[in-house]
Backbone as CSV, one residue per row, in Angstrom:
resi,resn,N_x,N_y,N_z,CA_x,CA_y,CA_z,C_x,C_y,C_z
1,UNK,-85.393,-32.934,55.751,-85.431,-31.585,55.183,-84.037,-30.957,55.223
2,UNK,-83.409,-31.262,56.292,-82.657,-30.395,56.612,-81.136,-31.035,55.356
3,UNK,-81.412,-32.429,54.915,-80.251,-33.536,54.325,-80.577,-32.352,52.564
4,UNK,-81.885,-32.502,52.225,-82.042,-31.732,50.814,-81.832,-30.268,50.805
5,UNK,-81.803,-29.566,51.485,-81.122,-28.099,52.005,-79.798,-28.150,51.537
6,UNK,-79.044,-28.873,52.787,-77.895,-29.011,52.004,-77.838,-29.553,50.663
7,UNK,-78.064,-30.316,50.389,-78.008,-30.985,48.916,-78.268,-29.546,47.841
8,UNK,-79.352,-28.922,48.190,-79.679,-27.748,47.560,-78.630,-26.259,47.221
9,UNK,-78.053,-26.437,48.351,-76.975,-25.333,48.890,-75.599,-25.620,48.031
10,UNK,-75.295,-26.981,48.361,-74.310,-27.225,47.592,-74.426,-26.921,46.191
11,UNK,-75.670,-27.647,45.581,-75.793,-27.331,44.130,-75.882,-26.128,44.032
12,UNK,-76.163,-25.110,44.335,-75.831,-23.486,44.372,-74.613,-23.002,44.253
13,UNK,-73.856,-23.608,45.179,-71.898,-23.213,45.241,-72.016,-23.819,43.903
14,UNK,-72.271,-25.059,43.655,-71.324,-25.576,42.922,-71.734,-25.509,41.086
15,UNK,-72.856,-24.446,40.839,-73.165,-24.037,39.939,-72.359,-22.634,40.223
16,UNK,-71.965,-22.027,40.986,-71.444,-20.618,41.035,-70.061,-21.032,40.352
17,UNK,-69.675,-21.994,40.922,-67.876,-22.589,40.624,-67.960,-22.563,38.966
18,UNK,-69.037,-23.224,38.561,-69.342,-23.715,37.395,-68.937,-23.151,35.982
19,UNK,-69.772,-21.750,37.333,-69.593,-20.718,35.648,-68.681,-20.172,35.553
20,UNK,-68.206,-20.106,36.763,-66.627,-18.837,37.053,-65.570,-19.884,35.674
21,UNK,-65.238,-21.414,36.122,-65.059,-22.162,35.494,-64.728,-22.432,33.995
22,UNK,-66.283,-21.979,33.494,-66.911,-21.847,32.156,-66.671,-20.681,31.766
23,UNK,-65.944,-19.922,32.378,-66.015,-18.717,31.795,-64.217,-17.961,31.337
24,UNK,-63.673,-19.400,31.989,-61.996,-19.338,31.629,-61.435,-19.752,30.103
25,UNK,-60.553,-19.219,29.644,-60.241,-20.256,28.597,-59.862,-21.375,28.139
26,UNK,-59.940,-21.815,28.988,-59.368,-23.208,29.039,-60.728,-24.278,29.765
27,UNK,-61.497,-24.085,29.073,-62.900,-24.459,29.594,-62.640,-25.839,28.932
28,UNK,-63.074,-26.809,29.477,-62.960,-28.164,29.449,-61.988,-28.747,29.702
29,UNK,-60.803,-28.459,30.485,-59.426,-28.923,30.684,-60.225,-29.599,32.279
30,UNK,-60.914,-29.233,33.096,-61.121,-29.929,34.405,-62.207,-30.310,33.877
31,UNK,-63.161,-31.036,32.906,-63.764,-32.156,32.690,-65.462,-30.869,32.641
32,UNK,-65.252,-29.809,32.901,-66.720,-29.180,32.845,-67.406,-28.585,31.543
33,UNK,-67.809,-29.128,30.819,-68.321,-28.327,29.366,-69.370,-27.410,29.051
């Protein structure tokens, strides 16, 4: 439980990164579309 939590958590940060990311102009220069 505690291994998919994290797994879960991370995918949270790393959808937050995502959009900040997606939301630059230069959107697809670090590989995220």
């Amino acid at each position: 439980d505690n291994y998919e939590t994290a797994i879960d958590d991370a995918a949270v940060d790393f959808a937050d990164l995502a959009e900040e990311v997606m939301g630059n102009d230069n959107e697809g220069v670090d590989g995220v579309s």
